[in-house]
C-alpha positions as CSV (number, residue, x, y, z in Angstrom):
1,X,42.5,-58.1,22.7
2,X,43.2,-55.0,24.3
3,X,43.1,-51.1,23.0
4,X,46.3,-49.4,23.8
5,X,46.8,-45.3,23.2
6,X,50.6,-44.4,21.4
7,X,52.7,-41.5,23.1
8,X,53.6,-40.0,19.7
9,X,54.4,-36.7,22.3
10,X,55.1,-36.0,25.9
11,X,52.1,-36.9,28.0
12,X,51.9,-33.4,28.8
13,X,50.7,-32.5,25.4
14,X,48.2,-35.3,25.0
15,X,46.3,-34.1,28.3
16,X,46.1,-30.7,27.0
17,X,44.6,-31.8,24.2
18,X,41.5,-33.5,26.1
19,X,41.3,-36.3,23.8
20,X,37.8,-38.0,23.9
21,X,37.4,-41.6,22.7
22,X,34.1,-43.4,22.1
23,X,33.8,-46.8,19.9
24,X,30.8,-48.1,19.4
25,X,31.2,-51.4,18.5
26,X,34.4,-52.9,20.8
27,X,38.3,-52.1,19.3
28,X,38.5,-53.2,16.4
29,X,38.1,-51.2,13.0
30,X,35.9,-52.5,10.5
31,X,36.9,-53.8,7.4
32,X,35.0,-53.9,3.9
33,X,35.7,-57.2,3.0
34,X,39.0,-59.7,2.6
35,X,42.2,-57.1,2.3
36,X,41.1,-54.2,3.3
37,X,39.7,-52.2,6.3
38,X,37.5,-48.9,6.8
39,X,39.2,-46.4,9.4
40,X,35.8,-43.7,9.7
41,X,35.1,-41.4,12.7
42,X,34.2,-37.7,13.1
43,X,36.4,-35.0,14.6
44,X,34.5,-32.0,17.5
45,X,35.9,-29.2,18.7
46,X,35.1,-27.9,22.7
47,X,31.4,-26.9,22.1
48,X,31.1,-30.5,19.9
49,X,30.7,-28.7,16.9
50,X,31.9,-30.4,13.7
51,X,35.7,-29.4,12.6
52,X,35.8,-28.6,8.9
53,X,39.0,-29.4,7.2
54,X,40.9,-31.4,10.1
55,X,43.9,-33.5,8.7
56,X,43.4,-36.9,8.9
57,X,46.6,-39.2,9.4
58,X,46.6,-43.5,9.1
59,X,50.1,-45.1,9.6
60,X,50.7,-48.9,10.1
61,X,53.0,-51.4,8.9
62,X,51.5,-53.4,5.9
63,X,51.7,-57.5,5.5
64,X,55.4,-57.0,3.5
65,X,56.5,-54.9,6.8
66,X,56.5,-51.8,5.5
67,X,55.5,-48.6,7.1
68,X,52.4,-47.1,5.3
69,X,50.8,-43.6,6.0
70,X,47.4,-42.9,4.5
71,X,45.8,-39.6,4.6
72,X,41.8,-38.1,4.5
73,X,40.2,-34.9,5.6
74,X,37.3,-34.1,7.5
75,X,34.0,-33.3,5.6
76,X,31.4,-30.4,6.2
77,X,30.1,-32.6,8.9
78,X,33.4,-33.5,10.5
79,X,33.6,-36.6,9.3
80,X,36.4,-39.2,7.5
81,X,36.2,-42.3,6.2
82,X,39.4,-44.3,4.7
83,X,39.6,-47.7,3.5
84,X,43.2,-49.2,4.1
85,X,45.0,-52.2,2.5
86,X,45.3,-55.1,4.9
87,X,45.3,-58.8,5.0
88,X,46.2,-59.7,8.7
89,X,44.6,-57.8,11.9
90,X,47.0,-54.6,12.4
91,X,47.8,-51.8,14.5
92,X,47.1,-48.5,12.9
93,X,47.7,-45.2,14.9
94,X,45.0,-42.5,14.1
95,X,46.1,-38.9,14.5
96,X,43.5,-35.7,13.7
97,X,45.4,-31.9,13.8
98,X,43.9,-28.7,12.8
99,X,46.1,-25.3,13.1
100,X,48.4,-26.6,15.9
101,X,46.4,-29.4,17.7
102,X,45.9,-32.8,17.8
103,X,44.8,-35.9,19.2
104,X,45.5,-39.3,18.8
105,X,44.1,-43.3,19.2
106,X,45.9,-46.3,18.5
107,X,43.0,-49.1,17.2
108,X,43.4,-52.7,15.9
109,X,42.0,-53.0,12.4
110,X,41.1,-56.4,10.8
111,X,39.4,-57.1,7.5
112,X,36.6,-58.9,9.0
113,X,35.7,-57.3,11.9
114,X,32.1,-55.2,12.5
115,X,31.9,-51.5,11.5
116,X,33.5,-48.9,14.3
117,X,33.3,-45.1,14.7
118,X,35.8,-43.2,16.3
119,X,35.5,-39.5,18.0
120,X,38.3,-37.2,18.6
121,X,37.8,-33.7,20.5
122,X,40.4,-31.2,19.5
123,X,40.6,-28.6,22.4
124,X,39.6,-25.8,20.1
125,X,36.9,-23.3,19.8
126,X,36.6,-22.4,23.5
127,X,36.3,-19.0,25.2
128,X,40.1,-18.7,25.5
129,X,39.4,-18.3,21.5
130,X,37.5,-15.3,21.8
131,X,39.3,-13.5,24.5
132,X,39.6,-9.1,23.1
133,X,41.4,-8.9,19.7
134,X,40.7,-12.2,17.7
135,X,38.2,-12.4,15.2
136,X,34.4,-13.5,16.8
137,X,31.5,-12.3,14.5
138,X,30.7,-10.6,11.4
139,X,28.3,-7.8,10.9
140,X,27.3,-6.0,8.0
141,X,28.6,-2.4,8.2
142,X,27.5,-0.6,4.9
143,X,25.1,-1.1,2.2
144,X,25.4,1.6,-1.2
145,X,22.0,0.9,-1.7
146,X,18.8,-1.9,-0.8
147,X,17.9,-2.4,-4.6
148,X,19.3,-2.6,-7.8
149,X,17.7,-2.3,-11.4
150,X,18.2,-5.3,-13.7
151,X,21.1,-5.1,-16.4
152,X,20.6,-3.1,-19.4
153,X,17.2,-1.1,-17.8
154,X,19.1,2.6,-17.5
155,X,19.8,2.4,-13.9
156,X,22.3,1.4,-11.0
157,X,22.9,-2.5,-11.2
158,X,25.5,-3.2,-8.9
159,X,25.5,-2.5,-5.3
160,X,28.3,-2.4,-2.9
161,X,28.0,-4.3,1.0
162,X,31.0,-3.9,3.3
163,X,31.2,-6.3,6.0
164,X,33.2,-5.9,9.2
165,X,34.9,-8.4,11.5
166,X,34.6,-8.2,15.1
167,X,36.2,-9.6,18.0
168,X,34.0,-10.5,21.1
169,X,33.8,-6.8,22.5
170,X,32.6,-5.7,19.5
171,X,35.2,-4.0,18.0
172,X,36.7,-4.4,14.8
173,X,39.7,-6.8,14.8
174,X,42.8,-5.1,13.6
175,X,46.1,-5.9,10.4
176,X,47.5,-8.6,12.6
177,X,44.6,-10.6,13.4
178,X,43.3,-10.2,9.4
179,X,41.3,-13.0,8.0
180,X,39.8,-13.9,4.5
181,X,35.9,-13.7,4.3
182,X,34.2,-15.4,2.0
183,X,31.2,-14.1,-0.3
184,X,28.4,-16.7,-1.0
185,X,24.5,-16.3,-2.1
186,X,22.0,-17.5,0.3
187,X,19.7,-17.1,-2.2
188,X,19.6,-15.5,-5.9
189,X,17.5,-15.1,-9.4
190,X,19.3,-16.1,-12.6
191,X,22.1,-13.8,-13.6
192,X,23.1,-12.5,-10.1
193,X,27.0,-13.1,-9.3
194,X,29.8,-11.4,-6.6
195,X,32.9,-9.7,-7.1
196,X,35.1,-10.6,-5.4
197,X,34.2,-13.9,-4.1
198,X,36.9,-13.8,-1.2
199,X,38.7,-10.3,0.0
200,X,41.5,-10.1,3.0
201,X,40.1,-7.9,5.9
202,X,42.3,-4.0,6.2
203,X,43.3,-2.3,9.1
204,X,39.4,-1.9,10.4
205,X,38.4,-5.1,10.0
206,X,36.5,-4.4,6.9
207,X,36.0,-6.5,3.5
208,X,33.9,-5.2,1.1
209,X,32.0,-7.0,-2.3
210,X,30.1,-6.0,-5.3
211,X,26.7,-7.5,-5.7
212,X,25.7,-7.2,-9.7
213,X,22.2,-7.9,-11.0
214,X,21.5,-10.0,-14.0
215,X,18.6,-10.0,-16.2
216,X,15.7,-11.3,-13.5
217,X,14.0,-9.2,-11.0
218,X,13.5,-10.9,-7.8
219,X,15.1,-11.2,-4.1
220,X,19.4,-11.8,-3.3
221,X,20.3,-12.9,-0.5
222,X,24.7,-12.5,0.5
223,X,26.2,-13.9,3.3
224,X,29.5,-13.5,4.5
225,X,32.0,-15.9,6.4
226,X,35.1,-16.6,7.9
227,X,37.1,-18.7,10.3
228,X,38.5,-18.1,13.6
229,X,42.1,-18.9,14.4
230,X,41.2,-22.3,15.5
231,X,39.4,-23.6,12.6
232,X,36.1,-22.5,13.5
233,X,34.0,-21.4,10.9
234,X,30.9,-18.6,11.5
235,X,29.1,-16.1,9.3
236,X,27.3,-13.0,8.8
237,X,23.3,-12.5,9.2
238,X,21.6,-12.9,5.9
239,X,21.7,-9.8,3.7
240,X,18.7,-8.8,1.6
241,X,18.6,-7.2,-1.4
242,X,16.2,-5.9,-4.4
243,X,16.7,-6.7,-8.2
244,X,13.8,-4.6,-9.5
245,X,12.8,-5.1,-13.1
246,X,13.8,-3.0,-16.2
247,X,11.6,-0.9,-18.8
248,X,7.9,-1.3,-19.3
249,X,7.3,-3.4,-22.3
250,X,3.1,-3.5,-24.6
251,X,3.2,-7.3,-23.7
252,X,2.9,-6.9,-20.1
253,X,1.2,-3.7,-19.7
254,X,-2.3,-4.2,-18.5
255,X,-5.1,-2.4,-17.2
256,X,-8.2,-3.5,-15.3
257,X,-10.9,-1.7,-13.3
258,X,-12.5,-2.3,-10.0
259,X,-15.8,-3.4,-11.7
260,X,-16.3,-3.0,-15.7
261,X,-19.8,-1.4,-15.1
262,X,-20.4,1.1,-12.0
263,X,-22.8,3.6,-11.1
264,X,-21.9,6.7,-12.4
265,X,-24.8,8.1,-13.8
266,X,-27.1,7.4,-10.5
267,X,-25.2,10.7,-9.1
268,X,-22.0,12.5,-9.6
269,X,-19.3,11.6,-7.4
270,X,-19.5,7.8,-7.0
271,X,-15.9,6.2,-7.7
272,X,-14.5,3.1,-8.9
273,X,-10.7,2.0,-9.3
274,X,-8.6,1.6,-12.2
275,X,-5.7,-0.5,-11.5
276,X,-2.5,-0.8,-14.1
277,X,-0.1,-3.9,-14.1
278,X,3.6,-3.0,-15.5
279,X,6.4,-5.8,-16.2
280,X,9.4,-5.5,-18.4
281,X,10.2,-7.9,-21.1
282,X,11.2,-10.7,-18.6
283,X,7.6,-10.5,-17.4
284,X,9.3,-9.0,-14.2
285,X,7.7,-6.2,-12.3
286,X,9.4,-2.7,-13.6
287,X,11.3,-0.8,-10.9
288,X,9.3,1.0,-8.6
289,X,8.7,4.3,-9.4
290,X,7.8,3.8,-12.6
291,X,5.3,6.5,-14.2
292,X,2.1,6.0,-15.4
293,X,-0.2,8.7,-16.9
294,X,-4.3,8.4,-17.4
295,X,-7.0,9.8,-19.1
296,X,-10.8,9.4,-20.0
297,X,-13.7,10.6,-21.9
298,X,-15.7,10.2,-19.5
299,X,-15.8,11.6,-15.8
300,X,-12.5,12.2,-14.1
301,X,-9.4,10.0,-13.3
302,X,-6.4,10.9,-11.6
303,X,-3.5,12.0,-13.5
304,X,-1.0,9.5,-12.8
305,X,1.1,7.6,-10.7
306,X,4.1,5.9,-10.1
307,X,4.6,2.1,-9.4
308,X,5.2,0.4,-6.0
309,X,7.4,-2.9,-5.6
310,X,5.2,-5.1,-7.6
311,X,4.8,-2.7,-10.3
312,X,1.1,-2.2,-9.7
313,X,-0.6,0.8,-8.9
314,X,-4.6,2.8,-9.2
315,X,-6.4,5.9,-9.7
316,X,-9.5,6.7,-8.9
317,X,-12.4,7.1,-11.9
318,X,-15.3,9.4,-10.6
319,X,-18.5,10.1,-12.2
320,X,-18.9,13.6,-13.3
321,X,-19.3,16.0,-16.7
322,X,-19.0,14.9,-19.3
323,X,-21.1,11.8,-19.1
324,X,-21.0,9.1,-21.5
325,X,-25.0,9.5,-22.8
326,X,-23.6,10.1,-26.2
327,X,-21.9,6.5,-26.3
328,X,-24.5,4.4,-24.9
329,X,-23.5,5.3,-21.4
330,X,-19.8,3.8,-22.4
331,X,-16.9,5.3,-21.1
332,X,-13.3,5.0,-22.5
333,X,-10.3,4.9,-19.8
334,X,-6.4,5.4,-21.5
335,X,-3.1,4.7,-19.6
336,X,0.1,5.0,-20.8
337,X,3.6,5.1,-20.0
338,X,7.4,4.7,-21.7
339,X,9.2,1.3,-22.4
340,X,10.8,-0.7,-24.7
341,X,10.9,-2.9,-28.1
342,X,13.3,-5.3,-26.6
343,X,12.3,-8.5,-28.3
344,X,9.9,-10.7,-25.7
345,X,12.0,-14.5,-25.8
346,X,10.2,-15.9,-23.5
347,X,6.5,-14.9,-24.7
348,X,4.3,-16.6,-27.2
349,X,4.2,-14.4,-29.8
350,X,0.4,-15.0,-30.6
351,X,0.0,-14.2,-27.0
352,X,1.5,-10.7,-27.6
353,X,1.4,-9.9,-31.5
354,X,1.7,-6.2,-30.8
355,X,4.9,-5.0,-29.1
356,X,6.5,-2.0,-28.5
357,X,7.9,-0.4,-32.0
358,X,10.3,2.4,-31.7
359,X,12.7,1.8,-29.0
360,X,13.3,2.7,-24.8
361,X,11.3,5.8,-25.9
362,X,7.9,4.5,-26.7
363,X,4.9,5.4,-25.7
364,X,3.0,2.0,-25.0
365,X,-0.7,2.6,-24.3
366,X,-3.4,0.7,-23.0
367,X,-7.3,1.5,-22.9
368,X,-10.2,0.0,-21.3
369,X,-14.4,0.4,-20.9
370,X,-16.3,1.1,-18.1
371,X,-20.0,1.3,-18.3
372,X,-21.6,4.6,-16.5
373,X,-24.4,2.7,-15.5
374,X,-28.4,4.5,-13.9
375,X,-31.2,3.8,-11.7
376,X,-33.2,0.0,-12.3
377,X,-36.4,0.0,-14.1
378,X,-37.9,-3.2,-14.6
379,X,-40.4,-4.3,-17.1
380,X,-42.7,-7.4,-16.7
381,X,-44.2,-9.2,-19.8
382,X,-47.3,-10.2,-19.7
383,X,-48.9,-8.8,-16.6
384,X,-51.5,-11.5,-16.4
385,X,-52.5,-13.8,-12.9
386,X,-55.5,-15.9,-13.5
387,X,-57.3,-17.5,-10.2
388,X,-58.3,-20.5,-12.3
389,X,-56.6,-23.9,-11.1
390,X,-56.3,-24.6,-14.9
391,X,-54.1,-21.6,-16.1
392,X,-51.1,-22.6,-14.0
393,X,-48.6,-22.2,-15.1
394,X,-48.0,-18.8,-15.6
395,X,-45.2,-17.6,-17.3
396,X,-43.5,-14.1,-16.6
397,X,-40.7,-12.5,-19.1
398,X,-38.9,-9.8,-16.6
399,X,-36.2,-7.3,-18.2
400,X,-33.9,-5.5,-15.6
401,X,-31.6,-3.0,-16.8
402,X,-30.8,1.1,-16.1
403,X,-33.3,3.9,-17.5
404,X,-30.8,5.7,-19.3
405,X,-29.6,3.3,-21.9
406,X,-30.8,-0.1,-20.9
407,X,-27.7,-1.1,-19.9
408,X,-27.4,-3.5,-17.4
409,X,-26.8,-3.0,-13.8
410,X,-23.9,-3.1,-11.4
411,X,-22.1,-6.3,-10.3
412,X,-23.4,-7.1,-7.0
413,X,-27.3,-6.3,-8.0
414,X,-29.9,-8.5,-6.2
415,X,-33.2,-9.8,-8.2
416,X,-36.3,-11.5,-6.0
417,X,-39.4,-13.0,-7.0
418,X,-41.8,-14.4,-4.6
419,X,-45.3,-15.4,-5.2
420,X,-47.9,-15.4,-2.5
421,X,-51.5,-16.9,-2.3
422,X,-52.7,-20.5,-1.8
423,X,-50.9,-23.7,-3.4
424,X,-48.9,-21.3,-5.6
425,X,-44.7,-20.4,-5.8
426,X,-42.5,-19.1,-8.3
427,X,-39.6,-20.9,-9.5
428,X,-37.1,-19.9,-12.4
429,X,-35.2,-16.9,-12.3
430,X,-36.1,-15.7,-8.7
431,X,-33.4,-15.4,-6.9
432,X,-30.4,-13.6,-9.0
433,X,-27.1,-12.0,-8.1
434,X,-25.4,-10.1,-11.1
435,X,-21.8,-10.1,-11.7
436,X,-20.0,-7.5,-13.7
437,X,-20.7,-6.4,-17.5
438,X,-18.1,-8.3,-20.2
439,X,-17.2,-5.6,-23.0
440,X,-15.0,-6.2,-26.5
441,X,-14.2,-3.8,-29.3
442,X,-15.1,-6.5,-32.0
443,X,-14.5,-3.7,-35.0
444,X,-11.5,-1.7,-33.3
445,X,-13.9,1.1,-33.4
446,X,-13.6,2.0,-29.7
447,X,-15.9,0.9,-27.2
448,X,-19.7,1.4,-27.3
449,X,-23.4,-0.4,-25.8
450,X,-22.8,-2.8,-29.0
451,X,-19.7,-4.0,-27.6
452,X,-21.5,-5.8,-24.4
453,X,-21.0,-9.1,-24.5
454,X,-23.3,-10.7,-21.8
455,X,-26.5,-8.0,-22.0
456,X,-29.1,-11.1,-22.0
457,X,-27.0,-12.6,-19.7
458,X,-27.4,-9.6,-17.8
459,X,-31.1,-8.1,-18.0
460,X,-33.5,-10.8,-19.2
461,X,-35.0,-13.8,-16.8
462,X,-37.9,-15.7,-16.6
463,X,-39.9,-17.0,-13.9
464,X,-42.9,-18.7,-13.6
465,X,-45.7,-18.9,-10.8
466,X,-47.0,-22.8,-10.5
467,X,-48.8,-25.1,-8.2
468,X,-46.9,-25.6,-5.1
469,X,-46.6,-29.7,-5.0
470,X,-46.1,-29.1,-1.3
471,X,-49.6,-28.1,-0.5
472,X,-51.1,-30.8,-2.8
473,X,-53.3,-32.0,-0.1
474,X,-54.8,-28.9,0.4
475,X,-58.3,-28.8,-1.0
476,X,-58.4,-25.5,-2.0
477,X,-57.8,-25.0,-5.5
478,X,-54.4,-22.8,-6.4
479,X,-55.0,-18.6,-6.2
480,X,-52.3,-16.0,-6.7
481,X,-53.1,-13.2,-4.6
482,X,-49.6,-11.3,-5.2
483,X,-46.4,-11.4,-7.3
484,X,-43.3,-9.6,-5.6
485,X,-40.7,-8.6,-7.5
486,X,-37.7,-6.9,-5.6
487,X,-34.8,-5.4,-7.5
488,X,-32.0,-3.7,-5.0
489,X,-28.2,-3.1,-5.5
490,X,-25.5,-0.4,-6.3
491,X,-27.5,1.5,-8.9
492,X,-30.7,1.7,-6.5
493,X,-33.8,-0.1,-5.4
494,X,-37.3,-0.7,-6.8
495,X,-40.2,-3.1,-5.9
496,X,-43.4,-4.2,-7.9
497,X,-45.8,-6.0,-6.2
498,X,-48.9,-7.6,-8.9
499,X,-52.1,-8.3,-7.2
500,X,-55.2,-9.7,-8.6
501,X,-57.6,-7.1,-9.9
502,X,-61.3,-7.1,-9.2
503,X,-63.4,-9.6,-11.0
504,X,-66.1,-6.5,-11.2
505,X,-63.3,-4.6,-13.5
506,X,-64.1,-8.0,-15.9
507,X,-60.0,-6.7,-17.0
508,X,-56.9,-8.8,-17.6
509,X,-54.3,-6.6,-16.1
510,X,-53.9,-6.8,-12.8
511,X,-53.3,-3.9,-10.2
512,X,-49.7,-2.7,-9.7
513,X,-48.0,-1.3,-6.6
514,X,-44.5,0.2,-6.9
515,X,-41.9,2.0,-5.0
516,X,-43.3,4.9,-3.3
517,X,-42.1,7.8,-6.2
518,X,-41.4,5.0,-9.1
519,X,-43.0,6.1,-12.1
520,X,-44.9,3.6,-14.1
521,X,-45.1,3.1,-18.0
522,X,-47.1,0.5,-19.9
523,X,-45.7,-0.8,-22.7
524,X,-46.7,-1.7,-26.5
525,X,-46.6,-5.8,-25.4
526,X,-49.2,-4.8,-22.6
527,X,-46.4,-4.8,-20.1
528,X,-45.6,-3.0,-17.8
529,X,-42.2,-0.8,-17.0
530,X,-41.6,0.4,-13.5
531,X,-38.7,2.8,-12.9
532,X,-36.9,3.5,-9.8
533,X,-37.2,7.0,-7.9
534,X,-35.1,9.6,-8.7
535,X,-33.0,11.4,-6.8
């Protein structure tokens, strides 16, 4: 059987339409089963770019002899697919059109044959389509602002983008060559919406639409599009814009410091950060520019600040008069700032069983600790090293904490123990890092050296000094010669070394070398406390 192509216009007219033919799988069109047959295919344009919309026409003559015209259109793709009603193989002519042109194939369809695709080129989008004048691109000419506040916050929620059409020269397309643009989201959060969705460009090529926030903070994203004259479809560049978050709100106001326990009493002048967290009752961040004010009892903090696009922001907390001795070397930071009561929906309210109470002009407030923290002393307890094979183990109690109020050091602190002599190392608590100081106002008293959580945690270890297993075929019986001890960190350094005393002294407590200008006390326990220099 052959294929055959129907004149349904001069010859003329069918050359000028370029039409392109490809089938796949011979001439015939394939059929779904007994009385019927599937007429599929996809539809280009001059660049072989999918044609959107493209009017699909079927006409053959059924099995009673009469003529029968089915219709389809082209998907986002291109593409058509139509099942026909057919018992016997039949001639159906094919014709595609968009906006004045068209092409044609005449195909044999049978209910039993294999699955074909057709192609069709329509002799449309090529540069003679984009000569000075007709519409070519789409550019965003104005933008009333790059951020909007979420609805019901107090501030501007809806901002305005004007879009311009363009021919290929650049210049705006004018009345006659007007086209309708189309307004769609790329990307939005809940709530968002555009007004209107579809707008007739003017005289300058212009359309313009209103972008309105809804009750979410986060990123939109409007793009703009439009058609040419000859059914092809292009669009605008991506258009960004900020939804910002509305009033602070008590259940996501938060305040956290660099380090819970610095060293501000060591010398005056040594910083640490405060850092506040605001979001409004969505749990969004609040609109940049938000205002935060600070104080302390302690030292001196910066005054305020003002929010960046995360709704985050710090001051700076330095050590100076008046120092918290009077409070167990606890200081007391307060932030606070205006919001809202607006009822949290979306938060457990065990999670936040204090909200804000009087309406958009609250004061919500927030407080925190931070430990002033001194130079290291370190106490050991007992102070005993016997030579004797027999006494081994020995067993050291070691307290590590600032002179001022026993408080426990600075995150990052470093603690050593090493033993030296023959057969002999220490093992336990000899090799310690400290992290940061945990604080909670158990009696809603305000914060004080009773409110520290971890202080054993924090100050007390134990080592001991044993045989070394490794050395077990030495002969020589164990000896401690010398007991290092090596404390070093933010607040300061100070080393004790222990070393035997003289078995002429006929004394139990050994000799004791600190830090060159570390004072030394003995204590009740017949310890001993050695205390870092002074500056």
């Amino acid at each position: 059987m052959f294929c055959s192509l129907r004149a349904g216009r001069p010859l003329s007219l069918v050359l000028a339409t370029a039409l392109l033919l490809t089938v796949g799988l011979g001439c015939d069109l394939g059929g779904g089963g007994s009385g019927d047959a599937t007429v599929a295919g996809q539809v280009l344009n001059a660049a072989s770019d999918p044609v959107v919309g493209a009017q699909v026409v079927i006409q053959f003559t059924d099995d009673a002899g009469e003529q029968v015209e089915e219709t389809a259109t082209t998907d986002s793709t291109g593409r058509f697919n139509k099942r026909i009603d057919i018992g016997d193989p039949t001639e159906v002519v094919i014709t595609v059109s968009k906006k004045g042109v068209d092409a044609q194939q005449t195909r044999q369809a049978s209910p039993d044959a294999g699955a074909s695709d057709l192609s069709f080129t329509l002799e449309i989008g090529g540069e003679e389509n984009r000569e000075p004048g007709r519409p070519t691109d789409i550019v965003l000419q104005d933008q009333s602002a790059s951020s909007v506040r979420v609805q019901e916050s107090g501030g501007t929620s809806i901002a305005r983008l004007t879009f311009q059409v363009v021919d290929s020269t650049g210049k705006a397309i004018e009345a006659d060559q007007a086209v309708d643009v189309d307004f769609r989201f790329g990307q939005r959060p809940e709530g968002a919406s555009l007004t209107p969705s579809t707008v007739e460009t003017n005289g300058q090529g212009q359309a313009t639409v209103n972008v309105s926030s809804g009750k979410e903070a986060g990123v939109v994203q409007v793009v703009a599009q439009t058609e040419r004259p000859d059914g092809t479809a292009f669009q605008s560049k991506p258009v960004g814009l900020s939804v910002h978050g509305g009033l602070p709100n008590k259940c996501h106001f938060s305040l956290a410091p660099e380090r819970f326990n610095f060293p501000g009493l060591v010398d005056l002048g040594v910083t640490t950060s405060i850092q506040v967290f605001v979001g409004d009752k969505y749990g969004n961040p609040v609109v940049p520019g938000t205002s935060v004010s600070f104080s302390a009892n302690a030292g001196l903090i910066g005054g305020s600040l003002q929010t960046d696009d995360q709704g985050q922001g710090s001051v700076a907390l330095t050590s100076a008069r008046p120092l918290p001795d009077a409070n167990g070397g606890v200081g007391t930071v307060r932030a606070a700032t205006v919001g809202t009561d607006d009822v949290n929906t979306i938060v457990d309210p065990d999670n936040c069983p204090d909200p804000a109470e009087t309406g958009n002009e609250n004061t919500i407030v927030e407080t925190i600790p931070v430990i002033f923290s001194g130079r290291p002393e370190v106490k050991v307890d007992p102070m005993k090293i016997e030579p004797s094979p027999t006494d081994l183990p020995q067993t050291y109690e070691l307290t590590v904490r600032d002179v001022q109020n026993e408080n426990p050091l600075a995150p990052g602190t470093s603690i050593q123990v090493a033993a030296e002599g023959t057969n002999v190392k220490a093992v336990g608590s000899t090799a310690v890092t400290l992290g940061d100081t945990a604080l909670k106002d158990e009696n809603g008293d305000g914060y004080g050296k009773e409110d520290i959580q971890n202080r054993e945690d924090l100050t007390l270890f134990t080592f001991r000094v044993v045989k070394d297993v490794e050395g077990k075929d030495n002969p020589e019986p164990p000896e401690v010669r010398a007991v290092t001890i090596t404390v070093d960190g933010p607040n300061g350094s100070v080393e004790t070394v222990l070393t035997q005393s003289s078995p002429k002294t006929n004394s139990s407590l050994q000799s004791l070398t600190p830090t060159q200008g570390a004072t030394v006390h003995r204590a009740a326990s017949g310890g001993v406390v050695v205390r870092a220099p002074q500056e």
